[in-house]
N, C-alpha and C positions, 0 to 999 in steps of 0.2 A: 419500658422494662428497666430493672436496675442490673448492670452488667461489671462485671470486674474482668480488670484487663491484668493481666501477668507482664509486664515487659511495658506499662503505658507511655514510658517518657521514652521508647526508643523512636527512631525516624517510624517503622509503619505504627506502632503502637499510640502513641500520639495522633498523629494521623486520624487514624480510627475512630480514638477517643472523640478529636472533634467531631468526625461525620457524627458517630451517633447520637452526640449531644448538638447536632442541628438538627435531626431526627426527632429530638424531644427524650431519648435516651436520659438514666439516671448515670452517669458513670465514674468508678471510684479503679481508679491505678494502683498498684503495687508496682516498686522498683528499687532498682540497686541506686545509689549516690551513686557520684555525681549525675544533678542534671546538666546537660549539653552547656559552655559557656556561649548565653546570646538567644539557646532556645524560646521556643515560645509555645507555653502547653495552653491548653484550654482552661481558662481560666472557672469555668463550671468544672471542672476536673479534678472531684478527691481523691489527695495521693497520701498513700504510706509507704516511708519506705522501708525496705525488707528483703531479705533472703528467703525467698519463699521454699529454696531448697534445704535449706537447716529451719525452716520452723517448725513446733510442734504442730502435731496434729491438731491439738485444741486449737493455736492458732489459726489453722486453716478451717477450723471449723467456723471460728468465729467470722472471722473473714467472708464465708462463701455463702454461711446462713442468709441468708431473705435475699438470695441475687436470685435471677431470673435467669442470668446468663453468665457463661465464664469464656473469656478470649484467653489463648494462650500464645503470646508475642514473645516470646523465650529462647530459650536454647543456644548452641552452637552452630556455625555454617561449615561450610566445606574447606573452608580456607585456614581453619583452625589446624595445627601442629602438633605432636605430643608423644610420648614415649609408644612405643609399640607393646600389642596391638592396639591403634585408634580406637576399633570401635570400641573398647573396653570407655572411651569416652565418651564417646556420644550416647552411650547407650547410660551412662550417669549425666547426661544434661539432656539428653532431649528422650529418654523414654521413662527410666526409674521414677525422676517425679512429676511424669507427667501423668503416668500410671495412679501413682498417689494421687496428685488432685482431681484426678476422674473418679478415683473411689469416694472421696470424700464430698467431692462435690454432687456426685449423685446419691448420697446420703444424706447431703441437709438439704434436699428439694430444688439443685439446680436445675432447671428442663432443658440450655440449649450450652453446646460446648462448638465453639470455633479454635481448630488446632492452623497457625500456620507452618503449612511442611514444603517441600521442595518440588516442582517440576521433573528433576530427576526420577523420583519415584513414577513419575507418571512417563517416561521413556522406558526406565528400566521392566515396566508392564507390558509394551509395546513394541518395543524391540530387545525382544527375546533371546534373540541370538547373540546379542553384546553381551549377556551376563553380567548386567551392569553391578547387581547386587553380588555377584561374584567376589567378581575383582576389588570395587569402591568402596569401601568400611561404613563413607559416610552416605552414600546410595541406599547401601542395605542398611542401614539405620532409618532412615525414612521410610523406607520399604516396611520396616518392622514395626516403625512409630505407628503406621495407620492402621494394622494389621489390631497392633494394640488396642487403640484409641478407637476404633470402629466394633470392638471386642464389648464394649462399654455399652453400646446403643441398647434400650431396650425402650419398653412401655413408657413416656412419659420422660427420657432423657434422650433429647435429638443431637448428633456429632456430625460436623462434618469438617473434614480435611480440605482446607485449597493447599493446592499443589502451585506454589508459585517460581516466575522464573524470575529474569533478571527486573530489577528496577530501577527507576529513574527518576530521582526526585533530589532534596536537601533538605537535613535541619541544620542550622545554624549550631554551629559549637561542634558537630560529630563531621569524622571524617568519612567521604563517601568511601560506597567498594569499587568505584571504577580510581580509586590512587593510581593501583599498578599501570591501568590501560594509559593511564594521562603519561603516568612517570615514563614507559614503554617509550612512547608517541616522541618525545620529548627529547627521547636519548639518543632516538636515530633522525641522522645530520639531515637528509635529505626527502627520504625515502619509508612509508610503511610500510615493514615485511609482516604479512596475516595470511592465517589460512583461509580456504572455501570453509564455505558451512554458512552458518547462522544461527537467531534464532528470536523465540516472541521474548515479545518485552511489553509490560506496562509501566506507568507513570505510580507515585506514592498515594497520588490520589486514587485511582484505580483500585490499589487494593485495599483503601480506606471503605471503597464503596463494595467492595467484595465479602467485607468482614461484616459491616452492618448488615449485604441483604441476607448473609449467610445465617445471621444470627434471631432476622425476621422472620427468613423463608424458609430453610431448611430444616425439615420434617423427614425423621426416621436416619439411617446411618447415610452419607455419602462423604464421596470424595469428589472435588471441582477442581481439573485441571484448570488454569489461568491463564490465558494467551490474551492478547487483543493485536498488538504491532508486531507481523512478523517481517524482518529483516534479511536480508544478506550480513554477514561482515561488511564487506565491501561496502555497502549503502548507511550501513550504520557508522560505520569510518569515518563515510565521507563529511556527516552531520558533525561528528565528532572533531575532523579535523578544523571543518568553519569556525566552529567556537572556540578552537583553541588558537582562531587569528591564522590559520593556513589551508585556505580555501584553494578546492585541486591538488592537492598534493597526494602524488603519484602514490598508489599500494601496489605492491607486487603481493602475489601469492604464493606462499612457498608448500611445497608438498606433504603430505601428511606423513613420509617418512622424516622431514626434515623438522619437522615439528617432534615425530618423537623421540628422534635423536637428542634433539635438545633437551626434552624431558628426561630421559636419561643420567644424561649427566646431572640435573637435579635432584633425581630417584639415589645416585648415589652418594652424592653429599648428605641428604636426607639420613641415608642407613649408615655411613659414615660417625655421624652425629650419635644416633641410636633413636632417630627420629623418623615417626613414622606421619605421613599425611591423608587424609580424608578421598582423595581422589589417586588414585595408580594415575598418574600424568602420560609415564607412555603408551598405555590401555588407554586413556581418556584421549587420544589424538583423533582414534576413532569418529569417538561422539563429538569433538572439538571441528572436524571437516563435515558434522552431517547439519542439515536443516531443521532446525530444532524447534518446527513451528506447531504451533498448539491455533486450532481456531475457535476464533470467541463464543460459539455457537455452544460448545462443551461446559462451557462452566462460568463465565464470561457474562454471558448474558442472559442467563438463568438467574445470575443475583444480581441484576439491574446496573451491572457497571455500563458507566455513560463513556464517549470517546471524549478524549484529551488532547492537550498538546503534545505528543513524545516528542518533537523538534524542542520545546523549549526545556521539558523537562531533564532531556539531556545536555541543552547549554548550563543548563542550571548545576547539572552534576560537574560537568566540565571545566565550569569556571570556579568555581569553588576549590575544584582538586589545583588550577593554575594560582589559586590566590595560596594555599596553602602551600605549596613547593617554591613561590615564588617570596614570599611575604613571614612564612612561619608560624601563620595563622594559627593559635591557640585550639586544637581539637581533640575530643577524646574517637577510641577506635571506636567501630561497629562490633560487635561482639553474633547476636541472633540474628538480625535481619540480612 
């Protein structure tokens, strides 16, 4: 199949690209400059780069005509920042033109659309009574994205949503999302203060192979929660801490009021600022102490993802965030994934 990727040179979007072009896949990327300093794309991989949010429609026509397939590796995450109210953002980065390229793309003959959205969404279905979409801006934006996106399915155009959670992997040049965990870890002298809870995690690869089977297999509208490695904190910690050279090093668990106390005081420098964030931090304490496991059975292994190493995938995050804090290491942020 000939497939275009929206987001191709980011850590999953690359990724993917290569699975599918070891698949036998045709695949052509669209992205923002800069690529990663160091990255390494797929060298069968044609790229243009481009704002696919300011292009014309012709462009996208041109673009989308004779694919078979469209990935959408794009958008904003939850950690993004921004005038109040958020969702008045995410709903301009991850639905307005995601919206448009579903239109258009199933007007010049694409048959398969793979959107990647969030794991949240797939809690906030599930546990009901958190009102996740409530409260989180960026919750109900995912919420809304698939509602959208699955809005599109009909005769001969197949969509399917994974709902991804946390990941563990690196590209060279971009900075991982686990900074904060490592910088955390790092600042306190002795001791890790974390809450209970948890939650699944896969590896980059994992959802490399999530997107091609989704794009082989996936027929009529669905949504694929993504789980494979569910964790404690605590167990994920402890992997975390070996890599970062402090094997055994004591966690204490601190309470879930004490966690949203702290959030708190963030919530208000935030509104302080005139700055609104993607997640309610002291509402998210909640979902922060619960077990946030997804089993592979759901969506997992319905598109052929194989088991990996998460042990090395997250020394691999870990060390990278230690070269970078320690070194200065030249990287741009993560933005979608």
């Amino acid at each position: 199949m000939k497939v275009l990727i929206i987001g191709g040179t980011g850590l999953l979007g690359s990724e993917a690209a290569a699975e599918l072009i070891r698949r036998g896949h045709d695949v052509t990327a669209v992205a923002l400059p800069p690529v990663p300093p160091g990255a390494s794309l797929p060298k069968d991989m044609k790229l243009a780069f481009g704002n696919y949010m300011t292009m014309k429609d012709d462009e996208l026509r041109s673009l989308l005509g004779g694919q078979d397939a469209l990935v959408f590796a794009a958008g904003v995450d939850e950690r993004v920042e921004g005038p109040a109210p958020i969702y008045d953002m995410f709903k301009r980065y991850n639905i307005d033109p995601l919206r448009r390229l579903l239109a258009i793309a199933q007007a010049v003959g694409v048959r398969h659309t793979v959107i990647l959205g969030s794991y949240f969404a797939y809690f906030a279905k599930t546990l009901p009574k958190l009102r996740l979409a409530t409260w989180h801006p960026y919750i109900r934006s995912r919420v809304d994205q698939e509602t959208m996106a699955l809005s599109f399915c009909g005769e001969g155009f197949d969509v399917a949503v994974l709902e991804l959670p946390y990941i563990f992997g690196t590209q060279p040049g971009r900075k991982p999302v686990w900074m904060f965990l490592v910088q955390s870890i790092a600042s306190m002298p002795a001791v890790t203060f974390y809450t209970s809870g948890g939650t699944t995690m896969v590896t980059v690869r994992q959802v490399a192979q999530a997107i091609a089977g989704a794009v082989e297999r996936n027929r009529g509208g669905n949504v694929y929660p993504i789980g494979y490695y569910n964790m404690t904190w605590r167990q994920m910690l402890a992997i975390v801490h070996r890599h970062m050279g402090r094997p055994g090093r004591p966690i204490i668990t601190i309470p879930e009021f004490m966690y949203a106390l702290s959030m708190r005081s963030l919530r208000r420098k935030q509104r302080k600022n005139g700055i609104d964030g993607g997640l309610d931090m002291p509402r998210f304490a909640r979902l922060q102490v619960s077990r946030l496991f997804i089993d592979k059975s759901l969506g997992s292994e319905k598109l052929g993802v194989q088991p990996d190493d998460i042990d090395a995938a997250i020394g691999d995050s870990v060390r990278l965030c230690m070269r970078i804090l320690r070194h200065n290491v030249p990287t741009i942020g993560m933005k979608g994934e």
